[in-house]
N, C-alpha and C positions, 0 to 999 in steps of 0.2 A: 047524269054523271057518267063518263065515259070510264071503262075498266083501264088498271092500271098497263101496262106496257110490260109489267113485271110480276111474278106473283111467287112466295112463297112454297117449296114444294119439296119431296121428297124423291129421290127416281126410284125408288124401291123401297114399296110398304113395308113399315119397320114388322110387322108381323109377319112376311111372307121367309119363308126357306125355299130355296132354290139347289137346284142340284149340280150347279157350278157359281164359283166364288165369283162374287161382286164386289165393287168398292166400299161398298155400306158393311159388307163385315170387318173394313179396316177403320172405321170410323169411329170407333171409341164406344158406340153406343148396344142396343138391344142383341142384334146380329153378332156383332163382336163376342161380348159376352154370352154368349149361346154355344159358338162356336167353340172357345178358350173350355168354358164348363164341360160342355157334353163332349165334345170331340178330343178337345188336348188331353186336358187334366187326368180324364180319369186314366188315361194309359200309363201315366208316368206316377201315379199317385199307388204308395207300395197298399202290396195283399193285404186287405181286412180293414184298410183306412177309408175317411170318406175325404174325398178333393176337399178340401176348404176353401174362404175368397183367395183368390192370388193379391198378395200382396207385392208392394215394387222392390223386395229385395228378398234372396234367401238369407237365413238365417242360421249358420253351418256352426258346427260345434268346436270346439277346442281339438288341435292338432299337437303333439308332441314333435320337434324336430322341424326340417322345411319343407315349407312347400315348393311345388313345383306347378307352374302356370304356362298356358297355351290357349291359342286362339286359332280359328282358321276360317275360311269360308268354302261353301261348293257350290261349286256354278255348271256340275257336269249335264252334259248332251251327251244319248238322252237320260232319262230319271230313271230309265230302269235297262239293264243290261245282264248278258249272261254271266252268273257266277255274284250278280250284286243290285243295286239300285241306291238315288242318293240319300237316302234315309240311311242303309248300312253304313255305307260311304263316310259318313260325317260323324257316325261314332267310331267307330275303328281307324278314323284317321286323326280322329283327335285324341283317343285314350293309345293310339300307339306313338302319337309324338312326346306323350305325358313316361309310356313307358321306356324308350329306347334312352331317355335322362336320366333312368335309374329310379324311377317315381312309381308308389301303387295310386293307379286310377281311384279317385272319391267322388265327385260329383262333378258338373258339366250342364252347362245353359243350351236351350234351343231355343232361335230366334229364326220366322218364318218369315222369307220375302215373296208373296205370292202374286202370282202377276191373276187380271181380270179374268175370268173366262175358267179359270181352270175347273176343272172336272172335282165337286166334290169327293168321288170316291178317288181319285187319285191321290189326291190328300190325305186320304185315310188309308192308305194302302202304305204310302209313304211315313206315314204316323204310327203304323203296326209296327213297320219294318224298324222304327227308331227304337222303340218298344223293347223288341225282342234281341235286339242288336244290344241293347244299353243292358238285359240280363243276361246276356249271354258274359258281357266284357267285366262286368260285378259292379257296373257304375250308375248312379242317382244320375237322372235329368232335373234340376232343382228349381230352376228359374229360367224363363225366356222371354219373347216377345213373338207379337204378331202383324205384319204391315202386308197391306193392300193398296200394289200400283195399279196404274192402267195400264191396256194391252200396250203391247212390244217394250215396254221399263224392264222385264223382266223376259228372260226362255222357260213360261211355265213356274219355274219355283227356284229360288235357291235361300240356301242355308247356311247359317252363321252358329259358330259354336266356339264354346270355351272350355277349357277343362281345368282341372283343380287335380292333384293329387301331393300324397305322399314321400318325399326324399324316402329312397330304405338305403341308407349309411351300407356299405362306400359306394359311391357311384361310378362308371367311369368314369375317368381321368379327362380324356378328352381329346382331337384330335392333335395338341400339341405335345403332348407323350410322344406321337410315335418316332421311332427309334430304327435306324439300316437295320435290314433283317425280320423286322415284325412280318407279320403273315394276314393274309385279308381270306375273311370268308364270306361267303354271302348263303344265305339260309333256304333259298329255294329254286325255282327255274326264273328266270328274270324274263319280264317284259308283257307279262302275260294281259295286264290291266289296262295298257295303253293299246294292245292288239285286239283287245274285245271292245273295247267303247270305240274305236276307230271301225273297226267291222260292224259295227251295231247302228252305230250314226250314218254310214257310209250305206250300210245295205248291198257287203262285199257278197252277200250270199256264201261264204264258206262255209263248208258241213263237215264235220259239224261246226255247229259257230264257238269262236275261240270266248274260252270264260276268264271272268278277272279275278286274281287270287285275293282281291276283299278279304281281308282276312285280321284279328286282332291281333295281336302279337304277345301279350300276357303269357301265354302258355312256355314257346320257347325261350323267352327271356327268362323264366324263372326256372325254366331245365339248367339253366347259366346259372344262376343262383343256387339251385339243387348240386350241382356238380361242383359249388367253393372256387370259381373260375374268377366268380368277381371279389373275391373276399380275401385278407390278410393285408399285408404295408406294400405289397408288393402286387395289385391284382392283374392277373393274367392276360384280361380283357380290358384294353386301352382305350375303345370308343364305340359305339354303336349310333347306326341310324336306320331310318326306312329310308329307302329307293325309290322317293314318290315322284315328284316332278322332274324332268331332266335325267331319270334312270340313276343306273348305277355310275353312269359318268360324273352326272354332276357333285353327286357325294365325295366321287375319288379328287375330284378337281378343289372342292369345299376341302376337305384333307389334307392336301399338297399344299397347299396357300396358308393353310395354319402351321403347317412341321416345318414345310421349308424343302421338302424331301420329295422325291421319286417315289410315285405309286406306279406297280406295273402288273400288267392280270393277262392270263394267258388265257386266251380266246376260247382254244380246246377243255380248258378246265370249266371255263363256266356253263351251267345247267339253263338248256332252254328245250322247252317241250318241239316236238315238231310243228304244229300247227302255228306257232310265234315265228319259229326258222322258215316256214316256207313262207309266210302272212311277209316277213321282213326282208325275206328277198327278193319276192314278188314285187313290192312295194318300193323297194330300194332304200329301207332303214335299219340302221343300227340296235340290234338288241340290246345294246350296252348303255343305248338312248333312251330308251325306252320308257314310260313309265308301271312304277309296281305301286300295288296297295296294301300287301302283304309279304314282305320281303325285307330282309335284315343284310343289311353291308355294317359285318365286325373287322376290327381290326385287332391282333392277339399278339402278344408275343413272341418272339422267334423258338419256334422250336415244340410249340401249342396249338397248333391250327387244328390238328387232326385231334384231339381232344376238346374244342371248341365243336369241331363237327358232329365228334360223338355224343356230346349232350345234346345238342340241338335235333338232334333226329330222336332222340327219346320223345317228340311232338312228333304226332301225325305230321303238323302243320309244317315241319321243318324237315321230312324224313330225305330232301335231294340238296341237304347242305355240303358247302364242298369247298375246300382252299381253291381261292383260285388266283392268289395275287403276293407280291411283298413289296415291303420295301425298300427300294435301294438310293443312296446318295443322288442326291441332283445330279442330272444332267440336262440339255438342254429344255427338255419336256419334261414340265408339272406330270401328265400320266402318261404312259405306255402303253401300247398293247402288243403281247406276241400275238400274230396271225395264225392261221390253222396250219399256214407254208412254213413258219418259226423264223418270218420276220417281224423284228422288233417295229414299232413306231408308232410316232405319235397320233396319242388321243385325244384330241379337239372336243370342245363342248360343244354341244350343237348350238348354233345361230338360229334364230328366230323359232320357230313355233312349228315346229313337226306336228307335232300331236294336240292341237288346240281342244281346250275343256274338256280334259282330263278328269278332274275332279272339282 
């Protein structure tokens, strides 16, 4: 009897561990579950508990009032950079689009897309980082997922996350409040995050190497709250967001398109470290393009900015917050910008992809 043409088989003994991920840990089976148990669970699994089986849904408790929901994914190049890595990255970018809504951070999914090959301990390096990232922002990891492609489906790893929080009554308004005369602040040096993953990926060799302001945002938002900025029939603070993709442009241009009105920010006012100023005109980009991963673009009421600033710097994280813009009646240009010479003109979105895999 001649052997079959074909035979049953496995490519990778279901008992073997390997020091870089295979397809057989996305498989549903042995691997899989080895992986989830001993590697995932126990990090995200609170002090003095033991992991239990993971079941296919969390199970979240009663909430008073609304929720506020988000989703995001990270696909940055590379996984790990000065000032951050994509493990921080994907908590902080998702418990700060939960906060800038006016929302407290509660729980939040992580679902892993690993490409073959990759480096066991990188994975776990990446897993710390989620870890200590998720106690630092006061938020549960409660449920996730884990999938294994083949080489080149993925750049090593990306990450998909949700977050869940709390409404805290009043929220801002939003950006069709704003009103001729409101005041735009922005909470720190812009640009910083798009100038360290471009340096990092690129291998500009700049010394020191520029870091990315990674950072939560909880803290100064609730200096806001601390100071009754956002509270009464009347709140003083009209909108908030992060400056993440497209910089501080693109938020100003998102805002113009909802008011209907003239956003205009003076060049000289806005806060950028030097190492971003020379990185950007080395390069020939726009800081104002930029992207940030810890940075707040507020817009306040006329006549507020510099009491918006002064809570905000009661944060470490916020201590280079600074008016640097208002608003004035349309004119022909959605946003403006005064130049360092004090002419005015227009500020254009950037086209196409300056800074690809950002985050």
């Amino acid at each position: 009897m001649t052997q079959p043409a074909w035979q049953l088989c496995c490519p990778v003994p279901i008992t073997a561990e390997s020091d870089r991920i295979t397809l057989a840990y996305g498989e549903g089976g042995r691997l899989q579950r080895r992986l989830i148990t001993n590697r995932i669970l126990p990090r995200f699994c609170p002090e003095g508990e033991t992991p239990g089986c993971p079941g296919d849904a969390a199970v979240l408790p009663a909430v008073n009032g609304e929720l506020a929901f988000t989703t995001d994914s990270f696909v940055v190049s590379p996984l790990f950079f000065p000032g951050g890595d994509i493990g921080r990255l994907a908590v902080f970018g998702t418990i700060n689009d939960l906060v800038v809504a006016g929302a407290e951070p509660l729980w939040m999914s992580l679902s892993l897309i690993i490409e073959e090959g990759l480096p066991v301990a990188v994975l776990e390096r990446v897993l710390d980082s989620v870890a200590i990232a998720s106690t630092e922002a006061a938020v549960r990891v409660v449920t996730g997922d884990t999938k294994v492609v083949p080489r080149g489906a993925v750049d090593g790893l990306f990450l998909n996350t949700s977050g869940i929080g709390r409404v805290l009554p009043p929220a801002p308004p939003g950006p069709e409040s704003l009103r001729v005369g409101d005041e735009l602040i922005v909470s720190g040096s812009i640009g910083r995050h798009g100038i360290a993953i471009l340096a990092a990926r690129e291998q500009l060799g700049l010394t020191p190497p520029p870091e990315s302001d990674c950072a939560c945002l909880r803290e100064p938002v609730q200096c806001l709250r601390d100071s009754e900025l956002l509270h009464g029939a009347n709140p003083r603070i009209r909108a908030m967001r992060d400056a993440t993709r497209g910089g501080v442009t693109a938020v100003l241009h998102e805002w113009a398109a909802a008011c209907g009105h003239t956003l205009t920010v003076d060049e000289a006012a806005i806060p950028t470290t030097p190492d971003v100023r020379g990185a950007a005109e080395l390069l020939g980009l726009d800081p104002l393009h930029i992207a940030n991963e810890g940075t707040l673009l507020i817009a306040a009421s006329a006549g507020y900015g510099e009491a918006v600033v002064a809570a905000l710097r009661r944060s470490a994280l916020s201590r280079e917050a600074a008016v640097i813009g208002r608003i004035q009646a349309r004119v022909q240009a959605p946003v403006t910008v005064v130049r360092s010479l004090g002419r005015e003109q227009p500020l254009d979105e950037p086209s196409g992809a300056l800074l690809p895999r950002i985050c």
